[in-house]
N, C-alpha and C positions, 0 to 999 in steps of 0.2 A: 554498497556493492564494491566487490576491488576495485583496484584499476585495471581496463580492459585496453586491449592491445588490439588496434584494427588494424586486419592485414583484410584489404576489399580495395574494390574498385567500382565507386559509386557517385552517378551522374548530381552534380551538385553546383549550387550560382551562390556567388558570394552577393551580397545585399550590401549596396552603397546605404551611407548615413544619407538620411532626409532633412529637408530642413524645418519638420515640425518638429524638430528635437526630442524625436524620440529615442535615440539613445539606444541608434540599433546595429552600429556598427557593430564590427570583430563577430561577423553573425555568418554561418554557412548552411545552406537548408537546401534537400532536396527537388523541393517544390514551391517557388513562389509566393502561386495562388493560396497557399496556407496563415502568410503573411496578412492578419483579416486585422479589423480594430482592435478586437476581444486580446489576441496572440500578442498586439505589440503593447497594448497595457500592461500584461502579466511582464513581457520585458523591457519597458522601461523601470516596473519597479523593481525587477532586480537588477539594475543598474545602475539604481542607489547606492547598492552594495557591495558588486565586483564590475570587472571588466573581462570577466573571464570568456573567451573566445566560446559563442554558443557553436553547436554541431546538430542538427538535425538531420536522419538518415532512413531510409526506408527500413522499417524493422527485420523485410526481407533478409537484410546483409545481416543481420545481427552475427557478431562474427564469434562467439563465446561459444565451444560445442556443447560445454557443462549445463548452458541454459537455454537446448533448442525449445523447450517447450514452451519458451518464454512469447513463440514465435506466434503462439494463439491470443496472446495479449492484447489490446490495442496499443498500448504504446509501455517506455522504459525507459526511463532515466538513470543518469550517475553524474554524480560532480565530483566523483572521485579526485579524477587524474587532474593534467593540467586544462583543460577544456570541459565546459557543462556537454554530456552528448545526453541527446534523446534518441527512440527508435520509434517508428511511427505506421502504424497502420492506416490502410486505406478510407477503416471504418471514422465516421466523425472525426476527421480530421484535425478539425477547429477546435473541437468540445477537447479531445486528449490531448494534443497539446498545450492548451490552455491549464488542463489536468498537469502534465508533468511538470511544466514550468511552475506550478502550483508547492508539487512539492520541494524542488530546487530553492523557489524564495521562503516557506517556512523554515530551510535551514538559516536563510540568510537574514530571518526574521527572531534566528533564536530557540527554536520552538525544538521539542529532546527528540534524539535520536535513541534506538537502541542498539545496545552493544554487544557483543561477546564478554564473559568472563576469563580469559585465557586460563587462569590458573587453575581457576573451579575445572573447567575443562580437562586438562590435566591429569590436578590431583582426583577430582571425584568421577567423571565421567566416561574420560577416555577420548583419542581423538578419531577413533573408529565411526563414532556418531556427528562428526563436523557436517555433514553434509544436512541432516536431519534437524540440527541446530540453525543451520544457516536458513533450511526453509523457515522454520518459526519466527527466527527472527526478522525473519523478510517479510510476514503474513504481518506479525505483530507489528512493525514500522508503520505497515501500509495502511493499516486500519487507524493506527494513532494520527497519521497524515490525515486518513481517509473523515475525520469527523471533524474538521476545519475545512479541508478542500472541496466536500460536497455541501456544504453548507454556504459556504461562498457564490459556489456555481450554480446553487439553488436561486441565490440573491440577484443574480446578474439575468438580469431578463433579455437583453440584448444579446446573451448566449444563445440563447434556446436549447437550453439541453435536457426537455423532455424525452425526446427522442432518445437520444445518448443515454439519459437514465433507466428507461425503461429497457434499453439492451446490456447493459450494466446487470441491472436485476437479475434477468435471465440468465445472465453469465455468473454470476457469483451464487444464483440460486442453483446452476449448475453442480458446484463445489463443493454445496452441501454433502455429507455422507445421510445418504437417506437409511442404507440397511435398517433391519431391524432389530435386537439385540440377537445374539447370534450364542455358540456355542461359548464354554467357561473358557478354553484353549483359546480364541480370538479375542475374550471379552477384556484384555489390558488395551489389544490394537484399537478396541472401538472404541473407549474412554478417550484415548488419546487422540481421535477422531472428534469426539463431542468437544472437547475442548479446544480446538481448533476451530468448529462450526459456532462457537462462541463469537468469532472476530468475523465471520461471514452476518449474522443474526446484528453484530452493532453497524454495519457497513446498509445491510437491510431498512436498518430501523430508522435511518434519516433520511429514506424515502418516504415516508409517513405510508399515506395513503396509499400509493404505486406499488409498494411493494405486500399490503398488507393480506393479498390473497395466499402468495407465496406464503409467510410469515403463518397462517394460520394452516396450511399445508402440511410442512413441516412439526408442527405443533403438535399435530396428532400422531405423527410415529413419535416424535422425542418429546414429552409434557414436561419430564423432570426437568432437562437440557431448557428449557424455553421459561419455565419455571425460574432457573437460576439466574437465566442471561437476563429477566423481568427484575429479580430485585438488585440485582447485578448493576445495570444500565442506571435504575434509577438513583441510585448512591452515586455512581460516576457521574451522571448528569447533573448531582447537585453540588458537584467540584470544576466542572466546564473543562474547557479545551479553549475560552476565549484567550488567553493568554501564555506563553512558555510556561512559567509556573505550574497554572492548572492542567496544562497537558500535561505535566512530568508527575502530578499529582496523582490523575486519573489512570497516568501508563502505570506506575505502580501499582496503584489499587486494582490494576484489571489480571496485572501479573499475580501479586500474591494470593487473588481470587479465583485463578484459574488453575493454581498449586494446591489451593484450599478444596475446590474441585474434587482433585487428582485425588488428595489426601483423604477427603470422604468418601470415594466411591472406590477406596484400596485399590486405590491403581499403584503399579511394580514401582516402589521407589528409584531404579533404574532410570527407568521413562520419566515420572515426573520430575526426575531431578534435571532432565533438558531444560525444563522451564526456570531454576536455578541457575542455569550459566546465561543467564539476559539481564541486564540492567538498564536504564534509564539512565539516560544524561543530556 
């Protein structure tokens, strides 16, 4: 995400360092009680890595008008600028920021980010569609994060974020494009739709059981779609995400598979070429 410019005015307590050395100064967070065991593990260990001033803020304020919709989220990070910020919902307080901060330390762990292509942009696509790029690439980040940090948070029992997960589901099962195939005039917009419900279907699938009513729901309006993401997943799954490497391995393989997609199901090479200005690194 760029760097974001806060112009707000929001009730906030600076956090004296402790003396269990946790490693929690240059820390500013709207609310305290959020400060649990789970929260200051996740930041001492990115405090291994930087000493960058954390910022935690009611999501409320989020001050960016390009991404109020962001506002339905539980929470939202950037380490863009000079400061780590997060924005923070009411909901599972503990559980999402533990989640952000999650993704914050895989960068400080190494682990790929995805990019823009500028030039492809440019020369082949146009800057007309930035916005439309920026979503993808924000989906596709989140999902490559999303298959390390739930897997983590599945591990840490002292979370409990049953709960959290199973409003997760609901919310991402949300997202899904359920229609049903529709008119030849709509049928590029809905391709482009299923390949997108691709990265909801992998974020699903590492709830195992939790999520497996949803999962078989879906199934039945889209077979093909569920069909692919099945032999899809299990190729990627046999490349991991346990390591940077294998992330940047699998983020490729899901990229050029989701082009592969496009390319079989004659979707507007226009549109599929969105998925050409993303890269791994």
């Amino acid at each position: 995400m760029h760097r974001l410019i806060l112009m707000m005015m929001v009730c906030t307590m600076n956090i004296m360092p402790k003396s269990n050395d946790r490693q929690i100064s240059n820390l500013q967070i709207f609310n305290k009680a959020y400060l649990t065991e789970n929260v200051l593990d996740v930041i001492s260990s990115i405090r291994k890595y930087t000493d960058k001033k954390i910022c935690v803020y009611d999501i409320k304020t989020f001050p960016d008008k390009r991404f109020q919709n962001f506002k339905n989220y539980f929470g939202i990070s950037s380490d863009k600028g000079e400061n780590i910020e997060i924005w923070l919902s009411e909901n599972f307080p503990e559980q999402v920021l533990v989640h952000e901060l999650l993704h914050i330390l895989l960068r400080l762990e190494g682990f790929p980010e995805i990019y823009r292509n500028e030039n492809y942009i440019r020369e082949t696509v146009g800057t007309s569609n930035i916005n439309l790029i920026d979503n993808i690439q924000s989906i596709l980040s989140s999902t490559i994060d999303h298959q390390i940090i739930y897997t983590r948070m599945k591990d840490n029992e002292k979370l409990e974020p049953e709960s959290y997960i199973q409003a997760l589901i609901e919310m991402k099962f949300k997202r899904l494009h359920k229609t049903e195939q529709g008119s030849k005039k709509y049928r590029n917009i809905e391709i482009f739709y299923r390949q997108q419900d691709l990265f909801v279907l992998f974020d699903l699938h590492i709830f195992g059981e939790l999520s497996k009513k949803l999962q078989i729901e879906y199934s039945k309006m889209h077979p093909e779609l569920v069909s692919f993401f099945n032999t899809l997943n299990t190729s990627v799954q046999k490349i991991g995400f346990d390591s940077p490497i294998q992330a940047k391995k699998s983020a490729d393989y899901i990229i050029t598979s989701i082009i592969r997609f496009g390319d079989v199901n004659n979707l507007d090479r226009r549109i599929n070429n969105l998925w050409r200005c993303l890269f791994v690194k």
